[in-house]
VOGU-3710 file (C-alpha; in Angstrom, 3 decimals, decimal comma):
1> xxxxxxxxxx> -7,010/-9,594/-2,800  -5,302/-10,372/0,427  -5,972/-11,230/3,880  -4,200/-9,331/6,246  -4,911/-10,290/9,749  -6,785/-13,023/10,527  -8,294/-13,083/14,669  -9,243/-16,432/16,384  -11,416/-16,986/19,444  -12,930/-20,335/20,337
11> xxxxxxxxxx> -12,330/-21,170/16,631  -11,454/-25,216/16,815  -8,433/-25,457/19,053  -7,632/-21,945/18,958  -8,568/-20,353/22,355  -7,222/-16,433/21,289  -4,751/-16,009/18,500  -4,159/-13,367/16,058  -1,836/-14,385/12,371  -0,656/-11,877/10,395
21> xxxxxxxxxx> -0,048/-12,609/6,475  1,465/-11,376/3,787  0,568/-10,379/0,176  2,425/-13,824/-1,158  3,062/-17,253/-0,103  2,509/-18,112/3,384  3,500/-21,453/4,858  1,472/-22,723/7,493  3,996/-25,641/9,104  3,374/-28,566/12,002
31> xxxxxxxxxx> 2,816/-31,575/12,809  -0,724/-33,123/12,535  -3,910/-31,718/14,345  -1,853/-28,265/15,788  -4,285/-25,989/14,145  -2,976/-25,346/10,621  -6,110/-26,296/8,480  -8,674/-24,553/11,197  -6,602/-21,321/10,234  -7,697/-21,817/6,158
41> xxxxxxxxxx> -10,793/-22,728/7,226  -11,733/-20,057/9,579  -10,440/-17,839/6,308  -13,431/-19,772/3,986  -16,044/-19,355/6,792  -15,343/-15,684/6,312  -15,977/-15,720/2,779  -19,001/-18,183/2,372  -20,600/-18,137/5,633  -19,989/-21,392/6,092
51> xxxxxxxxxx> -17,426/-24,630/7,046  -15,775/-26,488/4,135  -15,135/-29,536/6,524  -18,615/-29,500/8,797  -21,834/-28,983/8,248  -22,786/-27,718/11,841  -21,251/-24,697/13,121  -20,950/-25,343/16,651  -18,405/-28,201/15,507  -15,808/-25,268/14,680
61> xxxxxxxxxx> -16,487/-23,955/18,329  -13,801/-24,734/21,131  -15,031/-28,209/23,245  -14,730/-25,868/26,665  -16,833/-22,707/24,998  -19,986/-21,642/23,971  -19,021/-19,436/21,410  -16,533/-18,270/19,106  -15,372/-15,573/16,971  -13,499/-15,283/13,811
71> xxxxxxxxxx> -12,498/-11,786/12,221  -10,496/-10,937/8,696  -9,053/-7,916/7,768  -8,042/-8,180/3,782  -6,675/-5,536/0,856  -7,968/-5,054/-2,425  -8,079/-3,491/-5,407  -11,489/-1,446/-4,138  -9,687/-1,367/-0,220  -9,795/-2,534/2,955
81> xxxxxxxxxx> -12,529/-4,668/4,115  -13,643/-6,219/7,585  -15,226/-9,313/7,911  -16,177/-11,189/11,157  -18,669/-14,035/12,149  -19,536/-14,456/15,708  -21,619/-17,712/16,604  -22,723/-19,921/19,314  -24,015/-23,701/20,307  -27,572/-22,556/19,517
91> xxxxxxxxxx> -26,999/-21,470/16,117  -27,090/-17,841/16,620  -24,851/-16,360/14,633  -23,992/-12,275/13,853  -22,084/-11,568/10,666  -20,471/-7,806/10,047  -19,048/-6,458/6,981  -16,534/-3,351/8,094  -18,479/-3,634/11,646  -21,788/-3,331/10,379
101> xxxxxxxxxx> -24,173/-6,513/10,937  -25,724/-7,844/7,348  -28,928/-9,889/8,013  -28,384/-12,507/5,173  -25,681/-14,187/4,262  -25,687/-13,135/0,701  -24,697/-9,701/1,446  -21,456/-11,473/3,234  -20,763/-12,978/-0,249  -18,397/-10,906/-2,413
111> xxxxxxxxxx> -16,886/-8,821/0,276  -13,767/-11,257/0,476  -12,986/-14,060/-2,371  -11,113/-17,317/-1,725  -10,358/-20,742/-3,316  -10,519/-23,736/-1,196  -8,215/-27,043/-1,616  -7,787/-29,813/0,233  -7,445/-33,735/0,026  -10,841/-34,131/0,918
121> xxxxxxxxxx> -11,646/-32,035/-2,486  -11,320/-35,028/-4,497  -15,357/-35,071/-3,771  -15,091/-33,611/-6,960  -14,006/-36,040/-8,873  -14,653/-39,190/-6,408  -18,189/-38,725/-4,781  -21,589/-38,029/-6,339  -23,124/-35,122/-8,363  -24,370/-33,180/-5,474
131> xxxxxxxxxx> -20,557/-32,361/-4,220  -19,745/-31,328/-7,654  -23,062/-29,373/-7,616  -21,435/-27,513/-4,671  -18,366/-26,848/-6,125  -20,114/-24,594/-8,662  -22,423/-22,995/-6,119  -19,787/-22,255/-3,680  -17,966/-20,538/-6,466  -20,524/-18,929/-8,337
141> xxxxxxxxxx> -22,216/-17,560/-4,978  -18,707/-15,699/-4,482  -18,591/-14,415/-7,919  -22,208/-13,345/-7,821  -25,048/-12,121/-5,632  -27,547/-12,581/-7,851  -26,368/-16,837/-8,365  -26,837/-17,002/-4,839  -30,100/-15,435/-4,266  -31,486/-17,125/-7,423
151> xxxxxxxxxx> -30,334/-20,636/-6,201  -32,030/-19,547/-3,099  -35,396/-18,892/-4,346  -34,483/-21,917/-6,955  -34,517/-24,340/-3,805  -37,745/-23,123/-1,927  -39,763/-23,167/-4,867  -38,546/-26,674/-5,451  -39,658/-27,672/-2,586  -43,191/-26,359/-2,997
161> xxxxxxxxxx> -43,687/-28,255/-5,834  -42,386/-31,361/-4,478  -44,713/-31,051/-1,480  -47,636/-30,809/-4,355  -46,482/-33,674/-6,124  -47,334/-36,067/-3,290  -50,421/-34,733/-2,785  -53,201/-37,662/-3,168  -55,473/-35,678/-5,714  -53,845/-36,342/-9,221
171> xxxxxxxxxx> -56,278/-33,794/-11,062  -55,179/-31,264/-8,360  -52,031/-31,703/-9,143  -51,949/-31,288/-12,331  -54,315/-28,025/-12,205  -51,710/-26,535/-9,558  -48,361/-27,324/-10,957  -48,003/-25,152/-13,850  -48,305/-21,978/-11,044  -44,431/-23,938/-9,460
181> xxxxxxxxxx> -43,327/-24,527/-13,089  -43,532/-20,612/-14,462  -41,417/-19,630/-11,324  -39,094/-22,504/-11,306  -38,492/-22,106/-14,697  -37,382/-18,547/-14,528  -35,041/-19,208/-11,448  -33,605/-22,454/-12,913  -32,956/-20,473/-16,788  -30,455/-17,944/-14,331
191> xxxxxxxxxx> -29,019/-21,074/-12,659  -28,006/-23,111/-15,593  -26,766/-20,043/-18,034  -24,298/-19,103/-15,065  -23,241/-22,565/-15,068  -22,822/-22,863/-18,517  -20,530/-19,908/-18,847  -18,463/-20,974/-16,202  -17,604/-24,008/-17,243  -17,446/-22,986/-20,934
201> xxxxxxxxxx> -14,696/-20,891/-19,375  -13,157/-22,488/-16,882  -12,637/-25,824/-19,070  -9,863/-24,555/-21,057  -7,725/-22,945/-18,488  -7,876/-26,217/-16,562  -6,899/-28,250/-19,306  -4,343/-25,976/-20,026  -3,106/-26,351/-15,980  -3,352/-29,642/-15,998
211> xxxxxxxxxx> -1,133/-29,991/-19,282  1,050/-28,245/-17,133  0,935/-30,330/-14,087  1,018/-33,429/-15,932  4,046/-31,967/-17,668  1,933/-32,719/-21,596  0,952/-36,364/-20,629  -2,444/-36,092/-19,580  -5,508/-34,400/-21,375  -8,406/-33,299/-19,317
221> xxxxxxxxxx> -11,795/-32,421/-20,223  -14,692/-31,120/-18,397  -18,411/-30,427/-19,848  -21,706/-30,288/-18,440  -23,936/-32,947/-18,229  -27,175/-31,077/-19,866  -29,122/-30,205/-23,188  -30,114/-26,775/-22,339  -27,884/-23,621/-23,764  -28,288/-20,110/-25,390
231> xxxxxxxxxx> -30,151/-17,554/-23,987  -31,467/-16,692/-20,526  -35,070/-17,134/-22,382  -33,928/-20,403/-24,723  -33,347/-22,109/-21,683  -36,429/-21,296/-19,320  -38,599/-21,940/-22,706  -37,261/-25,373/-22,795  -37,387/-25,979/-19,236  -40,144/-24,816/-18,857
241> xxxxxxxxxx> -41,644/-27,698/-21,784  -39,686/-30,085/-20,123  -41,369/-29,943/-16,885  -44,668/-30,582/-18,712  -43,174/-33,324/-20,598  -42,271/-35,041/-17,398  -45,694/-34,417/-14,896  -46,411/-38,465/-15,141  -43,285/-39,250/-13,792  -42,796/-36,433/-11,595
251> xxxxxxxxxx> -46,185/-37,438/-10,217  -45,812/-41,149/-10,207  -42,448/-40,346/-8,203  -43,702/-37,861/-6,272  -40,510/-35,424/-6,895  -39,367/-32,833/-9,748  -36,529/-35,265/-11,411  -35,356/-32,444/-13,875  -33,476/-29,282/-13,298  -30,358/-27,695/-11,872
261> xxxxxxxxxx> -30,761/-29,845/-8,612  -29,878/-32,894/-10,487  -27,057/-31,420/-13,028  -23,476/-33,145/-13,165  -20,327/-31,988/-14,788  -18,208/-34,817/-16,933  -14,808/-34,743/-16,352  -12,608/-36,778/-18,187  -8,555/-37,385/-18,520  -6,733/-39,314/-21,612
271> xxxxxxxxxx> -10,708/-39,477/-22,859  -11,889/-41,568/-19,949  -13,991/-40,954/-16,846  -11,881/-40,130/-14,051  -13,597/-40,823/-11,387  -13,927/-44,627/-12,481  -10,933/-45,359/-14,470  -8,348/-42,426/-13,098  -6,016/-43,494/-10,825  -5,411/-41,628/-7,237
281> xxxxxxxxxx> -2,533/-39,231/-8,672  -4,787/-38,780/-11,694  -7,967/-37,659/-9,886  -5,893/-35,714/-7,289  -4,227/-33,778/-10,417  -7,599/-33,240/-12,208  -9,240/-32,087/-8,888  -6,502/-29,508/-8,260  -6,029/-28,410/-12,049  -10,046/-27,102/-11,578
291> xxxxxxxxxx> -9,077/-25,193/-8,327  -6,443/-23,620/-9,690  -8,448/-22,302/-12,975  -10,966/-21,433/-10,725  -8,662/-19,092/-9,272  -8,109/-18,122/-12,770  -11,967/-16,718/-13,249  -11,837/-14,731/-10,112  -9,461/-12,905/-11,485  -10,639/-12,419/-15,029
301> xxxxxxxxxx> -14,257/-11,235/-12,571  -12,583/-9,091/-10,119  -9,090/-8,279/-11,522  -7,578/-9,838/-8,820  -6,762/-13,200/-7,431  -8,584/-14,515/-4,902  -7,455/-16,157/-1,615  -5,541/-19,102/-2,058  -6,060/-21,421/0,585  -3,905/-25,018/-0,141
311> xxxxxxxxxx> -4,083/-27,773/2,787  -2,098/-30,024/3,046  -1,498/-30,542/-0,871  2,421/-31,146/-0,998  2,194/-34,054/0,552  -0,288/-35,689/-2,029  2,433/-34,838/-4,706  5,730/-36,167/-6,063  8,623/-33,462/-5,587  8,588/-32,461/-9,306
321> xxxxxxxxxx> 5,174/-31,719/-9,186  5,613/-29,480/-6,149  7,699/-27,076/-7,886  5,370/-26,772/-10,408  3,080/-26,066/-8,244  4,624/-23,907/-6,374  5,671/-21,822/-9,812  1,755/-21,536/-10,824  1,113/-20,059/-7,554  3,405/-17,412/-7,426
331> xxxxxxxxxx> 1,987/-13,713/-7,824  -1,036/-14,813/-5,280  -1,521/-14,871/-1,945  -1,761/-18,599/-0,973  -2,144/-19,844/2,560  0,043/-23,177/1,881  -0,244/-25,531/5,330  2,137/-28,691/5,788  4,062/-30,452/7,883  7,659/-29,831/6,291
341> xxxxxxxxxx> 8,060/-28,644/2,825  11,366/-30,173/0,895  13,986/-27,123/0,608  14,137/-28,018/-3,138  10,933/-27,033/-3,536  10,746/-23,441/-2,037  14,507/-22,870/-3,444  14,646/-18,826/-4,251  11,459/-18,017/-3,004  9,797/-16,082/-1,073
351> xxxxxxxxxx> 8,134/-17,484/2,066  6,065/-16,508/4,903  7,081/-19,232/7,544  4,220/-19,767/10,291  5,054/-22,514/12,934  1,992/-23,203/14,824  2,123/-25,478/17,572  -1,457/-26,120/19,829  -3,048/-23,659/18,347  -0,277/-21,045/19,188
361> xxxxxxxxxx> 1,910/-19,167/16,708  5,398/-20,177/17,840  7,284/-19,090/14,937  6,656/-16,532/12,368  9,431/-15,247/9,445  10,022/-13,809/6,198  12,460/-15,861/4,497  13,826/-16,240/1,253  15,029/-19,989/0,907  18,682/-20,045/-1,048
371> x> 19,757/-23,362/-0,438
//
């Protein structure tokens, strides 16, 4: 898959721009704060529905507008599809797949597939479970409808049953909860075996990426942080025990403090955690060795890569490291943004040069760097 035109109105500091791409590496260049990440992001929001810097839509809207608008035009295997998200400062927003309006956002998901990398990624390795929680709902949402809607209906009945654990009446309580604990069984048994099988297989092609990247010095490994595997039906059995096993606390707590809300992945390098003992280079390398198998399993789902978008990731990396880089992403379509890439680096390759400048494509050519 590729995105082929990408349209801009109100979008961050873009007032009305339109960037064309091609199937291959394209090289978003300028100095700071001209508009090159909004671009990959605006490209995200069109695949998830949502910002992978804010949590507020009308902070991606223009400071002098009301509203914007963001459309994509991308190629695949199955054809061409049309994606666009139009949304205001009250947080109305109208979403159209090939210019018909979807009411949910889960029938946006799937329509247009991208990988999302940044410095502020490390959250993966650095910050707490919940933002490596959302690395493996933002991907499996994108790889599957039926993740998304599940972790929907996960979440709501979560909440139910949290609202009935503070309830007053114990023997209430306790009469009521095994209603919540059939349903959130069955929703959190679909959660967890997706999980499971992604990491199971996206474990080894990031080790084998970051043997790569680390040119054979550094091991990584990557398992999940829970007791529950085989089947579908193994899994909500046990779960489903589990939550029984734990009503005192649960009701002495007044919250469910098992399940898929309060999973963690492991990730260690050399045998050690990471995230306490790695160093900066070391978590930045681990963090961007699971992006790039990630892009791995959209292809082995779809038979085709996804999006690449990679912000401002040269920069975080010695020069011999960028050419490896740049070697493991070639064959994809990767929206690479920076503010000057070494000529060393991009030697005999392809490139889609961009210069934007205020929001404003000042320069755009197809070059192929010799020297």
């Amino acid at each position: 898959m590729y995105i082929k035109t990408l349209t801009l109105k109100n979008f961050r500091n873009y007032s009305e721009e339109k960037i064309e791409f091609t199937n291959g590496i394209n090289l978003l260049l300028g100095s700071n704060a001209q508009g090159k990440t909004n671009a990959g992001e605006a490209i995200f929001y069109l695949c998830t529905g949502y910002s992978p810097r804010v949590s507020k839509e009308s902070q991606v809207i223009n400071y002098e507008s009301e509203e914007a608008f963001i459309k994509g035009e991308a190629i695949s295997n199955y054809g061409k599809v049309i994606v666009s998200i139009g949304f205001n400062r009250q947080d109305k927003k109208v979403v159209k797949v090939n210019e018909v309006q979807v009411s949910r956002i889960g029938e946006l998901m799937g329509n247009m597939h991208s990988v999302f990398f940044n410095p502020g990624e490390l959250k993966i390795i650095q910050e707490s479970p919940e933002d490596r929680r959302r690395f493996l709902n933002i991907s499996l949402s994108q790889m599957s409808k039926a993740y998304f809607y599940a972790l929907n209906r996960y979440n709501k009945i979560l909440a139910q049953r949290n609202n009935l654990l503070k309830e007053k009446d114990v023997f209430m309580i306790k009469d009521t909860l095994s209603v919540w604990d059939e349903q959130l069984s069955k929703e959190a048994s679909k959660i967890i075996k997706a999980r499971n099988d992604f990491l199971l297989k996206l474990y080894p092609i990031a080790k084998e990426v970051h043997f790569s990247l680390t040119e054979g010095k550094e091991e990584l490994f990557i398992s999940k942080e829970n007791d529950y595997i085989g089947t579908e039906e193994d899994i909500k059995t046990a779960f489903y025990n589990d939550l029984k096993k734990y009503y005192e606390r649960d009701i002495k707590l007044g919250f469910t403090t098992i399940g898929p809300h309060r999973d963690d992945i492991k990730i260690l390098v050399n045998g050690e955690n990471v995230k306490v003992y790695g160093s900066q280079g070391q978590q930045r390398t681990a963090a961007l060795s699971i992006k790039l198998a990630e892009v791995e399993l959209f292809k082995e789902r779809f038979n085709e890569y996804p999006i690449l978008i990679l912000d401002d990731v040269l920069s975080e990396l010695d020069k011999k490291r960028q050419k490896l880089l740049m070697k493991r992403i070639t064959g994809m379509q990767t929206i690479l943004t920076a503010t000057h890439v070494d000529r060393t680096v991009v030697k005999d390759m392809d490139i889609n040069k961009i210069q934007i400048e205020k929001g404003k494509i000042k320069v755009r050519k197809n070059v192929k760097d010799t020297k």
